[in-house]
Backbone as a chain_set.jsonl record, in Angstrom:
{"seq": "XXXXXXXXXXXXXXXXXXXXXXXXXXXXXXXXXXXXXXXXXXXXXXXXXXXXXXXXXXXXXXXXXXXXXXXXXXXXXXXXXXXXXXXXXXXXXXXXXX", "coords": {"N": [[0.837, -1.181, 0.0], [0.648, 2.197, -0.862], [2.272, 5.474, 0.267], [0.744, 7.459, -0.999], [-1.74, 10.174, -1.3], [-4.661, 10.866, -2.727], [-5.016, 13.611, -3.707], [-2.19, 14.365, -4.112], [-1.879, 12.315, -6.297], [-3.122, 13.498, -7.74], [-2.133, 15.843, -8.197], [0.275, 14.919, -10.284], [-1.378, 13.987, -12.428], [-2.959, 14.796, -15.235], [-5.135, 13.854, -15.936], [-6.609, 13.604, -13.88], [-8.644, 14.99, -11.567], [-10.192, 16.313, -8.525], [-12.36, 17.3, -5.807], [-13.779, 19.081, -2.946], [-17.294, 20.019, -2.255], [-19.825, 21.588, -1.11], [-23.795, 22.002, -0.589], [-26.639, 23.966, -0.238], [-29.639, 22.863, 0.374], [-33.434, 23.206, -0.026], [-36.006, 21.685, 1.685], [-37.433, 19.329, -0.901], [-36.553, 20.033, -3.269], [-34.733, 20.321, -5.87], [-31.504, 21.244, -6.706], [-28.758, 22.734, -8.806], [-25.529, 22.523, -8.664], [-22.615, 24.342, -10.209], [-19.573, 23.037, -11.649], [-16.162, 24.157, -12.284], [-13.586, 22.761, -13.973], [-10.303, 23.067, -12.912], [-8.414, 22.562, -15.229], [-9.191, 22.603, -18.306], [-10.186, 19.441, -19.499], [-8.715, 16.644, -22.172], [-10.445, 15.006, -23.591], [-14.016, 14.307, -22.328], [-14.246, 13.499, -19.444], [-15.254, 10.904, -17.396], [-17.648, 11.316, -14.356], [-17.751, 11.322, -10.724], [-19.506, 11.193, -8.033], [-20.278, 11.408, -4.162], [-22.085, 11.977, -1.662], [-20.323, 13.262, 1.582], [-20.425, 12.535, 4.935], [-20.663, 12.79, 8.346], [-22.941, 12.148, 9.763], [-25.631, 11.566, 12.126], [-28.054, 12.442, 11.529], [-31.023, 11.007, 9.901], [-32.094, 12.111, 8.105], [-30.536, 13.02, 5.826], [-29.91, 10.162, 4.583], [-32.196, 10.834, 2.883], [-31.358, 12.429, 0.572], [-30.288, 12.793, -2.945], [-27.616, 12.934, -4.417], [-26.357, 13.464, -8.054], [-24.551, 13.46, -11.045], [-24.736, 16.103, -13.693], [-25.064, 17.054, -16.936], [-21.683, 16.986, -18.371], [-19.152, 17.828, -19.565], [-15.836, 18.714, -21.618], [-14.71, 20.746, -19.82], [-16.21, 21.44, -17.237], [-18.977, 20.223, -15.169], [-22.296, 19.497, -13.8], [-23.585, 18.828, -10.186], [-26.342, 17.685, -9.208], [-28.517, 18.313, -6.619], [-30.883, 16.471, -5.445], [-33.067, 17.17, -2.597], [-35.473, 15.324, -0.578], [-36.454, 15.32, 1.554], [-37.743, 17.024, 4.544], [-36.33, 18.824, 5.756], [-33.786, 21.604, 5.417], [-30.953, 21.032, 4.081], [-27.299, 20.876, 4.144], [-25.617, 18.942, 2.786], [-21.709, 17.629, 2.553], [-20.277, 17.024, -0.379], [-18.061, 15.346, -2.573], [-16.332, 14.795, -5.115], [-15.175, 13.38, -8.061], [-13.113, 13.401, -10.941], [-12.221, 11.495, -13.965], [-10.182, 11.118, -16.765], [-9.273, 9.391, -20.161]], "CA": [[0.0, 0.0, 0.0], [1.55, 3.58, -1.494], [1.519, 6.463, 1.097], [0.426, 9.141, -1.837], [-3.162, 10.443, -1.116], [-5.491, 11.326, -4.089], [-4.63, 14.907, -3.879], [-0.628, 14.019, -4.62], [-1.774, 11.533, -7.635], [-3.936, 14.527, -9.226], [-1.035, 17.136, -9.07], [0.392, 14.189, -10.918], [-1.883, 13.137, -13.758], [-3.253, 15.924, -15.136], [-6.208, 13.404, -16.351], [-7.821, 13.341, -12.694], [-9.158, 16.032, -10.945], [-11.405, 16.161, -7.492], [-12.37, 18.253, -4.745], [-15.139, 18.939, -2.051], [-17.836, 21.808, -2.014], [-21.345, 21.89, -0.147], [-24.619, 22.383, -1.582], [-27.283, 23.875, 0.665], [-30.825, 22.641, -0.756], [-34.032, 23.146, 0.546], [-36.543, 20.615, 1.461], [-38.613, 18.975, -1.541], [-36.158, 20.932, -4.249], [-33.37, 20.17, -6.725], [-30.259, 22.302, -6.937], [-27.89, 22.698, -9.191], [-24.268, 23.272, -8.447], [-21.837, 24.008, -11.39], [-18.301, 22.835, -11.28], [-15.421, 24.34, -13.374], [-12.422, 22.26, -14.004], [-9.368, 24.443, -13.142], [-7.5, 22.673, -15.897], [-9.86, 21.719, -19.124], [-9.487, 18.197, -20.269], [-8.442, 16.984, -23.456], [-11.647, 14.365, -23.581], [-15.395, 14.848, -21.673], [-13.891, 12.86, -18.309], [-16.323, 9.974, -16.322], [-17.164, 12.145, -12.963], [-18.13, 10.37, -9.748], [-19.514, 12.518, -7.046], [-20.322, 10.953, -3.406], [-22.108, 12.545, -0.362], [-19.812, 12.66, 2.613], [-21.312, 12.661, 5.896], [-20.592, 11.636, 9.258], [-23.968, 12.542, 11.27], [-26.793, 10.654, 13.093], [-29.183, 12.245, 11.132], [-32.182, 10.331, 9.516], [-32.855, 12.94, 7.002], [-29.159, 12.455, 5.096], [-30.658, 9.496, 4.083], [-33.374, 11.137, 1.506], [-30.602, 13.232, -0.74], [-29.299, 12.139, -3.985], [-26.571, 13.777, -5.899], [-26.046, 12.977, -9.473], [-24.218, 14.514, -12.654], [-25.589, 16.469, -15.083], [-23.929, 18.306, -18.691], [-20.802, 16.652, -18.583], [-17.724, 18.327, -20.723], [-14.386, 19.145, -20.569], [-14.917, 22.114, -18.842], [-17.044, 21.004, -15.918], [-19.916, 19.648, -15.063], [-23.637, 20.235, -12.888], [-23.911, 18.664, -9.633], [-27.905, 17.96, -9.192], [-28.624, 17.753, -5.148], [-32.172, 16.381, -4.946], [-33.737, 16.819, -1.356], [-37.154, 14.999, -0.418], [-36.611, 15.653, 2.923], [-38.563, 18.114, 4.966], [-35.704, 19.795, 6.244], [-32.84, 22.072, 4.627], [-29.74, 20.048, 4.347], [-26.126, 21.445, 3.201], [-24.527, 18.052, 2.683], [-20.383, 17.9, 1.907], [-19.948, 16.298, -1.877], [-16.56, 15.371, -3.294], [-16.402, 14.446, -6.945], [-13.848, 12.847, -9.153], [-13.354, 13.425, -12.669], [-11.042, 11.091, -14.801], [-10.397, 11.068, -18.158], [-8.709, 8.503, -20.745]], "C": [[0.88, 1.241, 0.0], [0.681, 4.186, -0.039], [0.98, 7.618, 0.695], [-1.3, 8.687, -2.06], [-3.465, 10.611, -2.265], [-4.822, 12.605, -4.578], [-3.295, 14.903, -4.534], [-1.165, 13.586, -6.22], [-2.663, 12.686, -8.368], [-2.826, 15.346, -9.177], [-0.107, 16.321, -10.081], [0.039, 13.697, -12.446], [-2.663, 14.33, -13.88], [-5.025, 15.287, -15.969], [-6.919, 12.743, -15.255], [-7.718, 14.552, -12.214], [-10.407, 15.701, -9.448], [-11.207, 17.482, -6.66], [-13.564, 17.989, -4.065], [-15.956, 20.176, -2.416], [-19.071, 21.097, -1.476], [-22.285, 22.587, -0.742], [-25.869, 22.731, -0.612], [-28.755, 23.784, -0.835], [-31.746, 22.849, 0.29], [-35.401, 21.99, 0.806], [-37.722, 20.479, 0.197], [-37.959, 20.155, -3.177], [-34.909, 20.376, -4.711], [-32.634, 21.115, -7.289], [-29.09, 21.848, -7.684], [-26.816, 23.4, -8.807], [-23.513, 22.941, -9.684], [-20.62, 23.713, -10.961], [-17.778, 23.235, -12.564], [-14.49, 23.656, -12.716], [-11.369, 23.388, -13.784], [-8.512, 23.905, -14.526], [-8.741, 22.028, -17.322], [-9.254, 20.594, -19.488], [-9.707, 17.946, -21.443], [-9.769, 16.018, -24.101], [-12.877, 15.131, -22.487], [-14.943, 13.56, -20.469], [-15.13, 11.867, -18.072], [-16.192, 11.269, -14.828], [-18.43, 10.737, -12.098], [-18.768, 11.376, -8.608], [-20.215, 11.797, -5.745], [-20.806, 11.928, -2.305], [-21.178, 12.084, 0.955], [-20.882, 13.265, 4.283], [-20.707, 11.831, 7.025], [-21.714, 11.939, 10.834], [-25.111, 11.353, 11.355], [-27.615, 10.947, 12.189], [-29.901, 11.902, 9.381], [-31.896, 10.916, 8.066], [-31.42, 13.077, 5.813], [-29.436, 11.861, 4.262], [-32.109, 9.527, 2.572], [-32.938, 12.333, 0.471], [-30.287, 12.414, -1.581], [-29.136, 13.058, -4.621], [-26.058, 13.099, -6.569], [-25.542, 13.856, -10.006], [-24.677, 14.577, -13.618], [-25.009, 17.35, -15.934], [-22.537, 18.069, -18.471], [-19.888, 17.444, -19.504], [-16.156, 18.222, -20.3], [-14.221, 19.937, -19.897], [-15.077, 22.031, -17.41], [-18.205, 19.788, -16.398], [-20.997, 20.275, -14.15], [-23.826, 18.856, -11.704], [-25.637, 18.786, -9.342], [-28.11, 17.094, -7.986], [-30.249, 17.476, -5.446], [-32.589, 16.097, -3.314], [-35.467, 16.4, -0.752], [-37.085, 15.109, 1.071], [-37.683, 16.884, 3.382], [-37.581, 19.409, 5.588], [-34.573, 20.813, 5.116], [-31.961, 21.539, 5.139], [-28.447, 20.706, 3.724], [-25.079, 19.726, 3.187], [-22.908, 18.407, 1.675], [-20.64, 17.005, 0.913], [-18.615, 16.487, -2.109], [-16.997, 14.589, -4.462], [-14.922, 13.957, -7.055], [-14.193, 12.971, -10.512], [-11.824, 12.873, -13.413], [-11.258, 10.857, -16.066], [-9.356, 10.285, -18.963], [-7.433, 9.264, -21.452]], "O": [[1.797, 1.321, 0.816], [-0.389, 3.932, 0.514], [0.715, 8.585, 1.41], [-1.892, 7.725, -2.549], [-2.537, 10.53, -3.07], [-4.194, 12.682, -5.633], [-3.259, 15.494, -5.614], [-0.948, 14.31, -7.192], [-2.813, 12.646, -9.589], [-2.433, 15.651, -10.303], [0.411, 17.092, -10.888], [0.77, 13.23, -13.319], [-3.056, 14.92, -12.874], [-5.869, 16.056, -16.43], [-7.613, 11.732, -15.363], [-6.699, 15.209, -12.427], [-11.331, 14.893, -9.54], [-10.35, 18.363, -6.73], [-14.314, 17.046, -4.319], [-15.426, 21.211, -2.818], [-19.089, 19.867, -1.518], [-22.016, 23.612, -1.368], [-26.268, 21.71, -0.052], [-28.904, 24.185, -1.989], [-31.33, 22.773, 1.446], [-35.711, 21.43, -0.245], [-38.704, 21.221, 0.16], [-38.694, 20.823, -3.905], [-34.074, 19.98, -3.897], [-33.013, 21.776, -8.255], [-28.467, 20.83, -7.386], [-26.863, 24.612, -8.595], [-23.533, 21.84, -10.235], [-20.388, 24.085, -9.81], [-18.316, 23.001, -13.646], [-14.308, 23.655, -11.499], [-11.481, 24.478, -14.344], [-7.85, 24.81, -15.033], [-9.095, 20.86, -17.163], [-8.058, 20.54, -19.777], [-10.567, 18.566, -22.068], [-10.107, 16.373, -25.231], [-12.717, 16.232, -21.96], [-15.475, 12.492, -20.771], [-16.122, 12.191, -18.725], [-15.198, 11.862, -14.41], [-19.26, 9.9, -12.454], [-18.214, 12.471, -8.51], [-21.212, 11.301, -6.269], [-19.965, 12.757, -1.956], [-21.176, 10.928, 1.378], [-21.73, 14.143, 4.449], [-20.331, 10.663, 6.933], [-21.554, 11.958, 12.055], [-25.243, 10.406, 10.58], [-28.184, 9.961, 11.721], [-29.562, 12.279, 8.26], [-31.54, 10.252, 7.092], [-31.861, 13.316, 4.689], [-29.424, 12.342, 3.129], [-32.621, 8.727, 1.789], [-33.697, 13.002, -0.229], [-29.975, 11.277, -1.227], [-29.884, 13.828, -5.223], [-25.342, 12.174, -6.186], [-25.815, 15.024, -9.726], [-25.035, 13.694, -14.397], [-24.476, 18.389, -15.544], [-21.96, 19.148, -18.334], [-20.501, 17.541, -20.567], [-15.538, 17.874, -19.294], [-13.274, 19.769, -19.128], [-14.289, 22.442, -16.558], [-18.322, 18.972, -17.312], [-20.801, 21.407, -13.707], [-24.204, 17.806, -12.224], [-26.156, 19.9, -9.268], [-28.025, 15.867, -7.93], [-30.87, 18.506, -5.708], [-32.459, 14.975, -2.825], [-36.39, 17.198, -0.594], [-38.146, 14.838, 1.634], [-38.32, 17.547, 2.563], [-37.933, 20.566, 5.817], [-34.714, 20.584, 3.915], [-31.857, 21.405, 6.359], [-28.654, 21.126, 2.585], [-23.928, 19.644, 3.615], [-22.808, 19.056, 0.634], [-21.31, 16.041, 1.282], [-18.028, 17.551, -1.917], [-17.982, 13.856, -4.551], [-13.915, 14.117, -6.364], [-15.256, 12.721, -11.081], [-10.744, 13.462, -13.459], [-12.329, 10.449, -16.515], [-8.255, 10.464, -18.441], [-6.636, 8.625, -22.14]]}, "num_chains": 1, "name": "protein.A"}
């Protein structure tokens, strides 16, 4: 097992990219967040994007974030919340490209 984090292997390969950002949504609404690449890629990348979370609550449970308009440029984070409450969940993404 290598001791080089993600962060190391992207200043590395200039065909991955990630980061974190936070999306506050309100309950029973879908938000878009845009992402710009800081470096365009030379293809339209695969992106991955993951809620992180490390709380108790319930209501966590009824977000989903997906990607939407893919390019080399960026992409659109799309938080859906069916919850009743307002939620700012953390998201980290990955974007690699061939």
């Amino acid at each position: 097992m290598s001791d080089i984090n993600l962060l190391e292997v992207t200043s590395l390969n200039s065909n991955i990219e990630c980061n974190n950002v936070t999306v506050q949504s309100a309950p029973g609404t879908i938000v878009d967040k845009e992402i710009t690449f800081k470096t365009p890629f030379d293809t339209v990348p695969k992106v991955i994007v993951s809620i992180e979370s490390d709380t108790a609550n319930s209501n966590y449970g009824k977000i989903t974030a997906f990607i939407n308009n893919r390019s080399k440029t960026g992409f659109v984070i799309r938080l859906a919340n069916a919850s009743e409450n307002n939620l700012t969940p953390a998201l980290t993404w990955l974007a690699i490209a061939k």
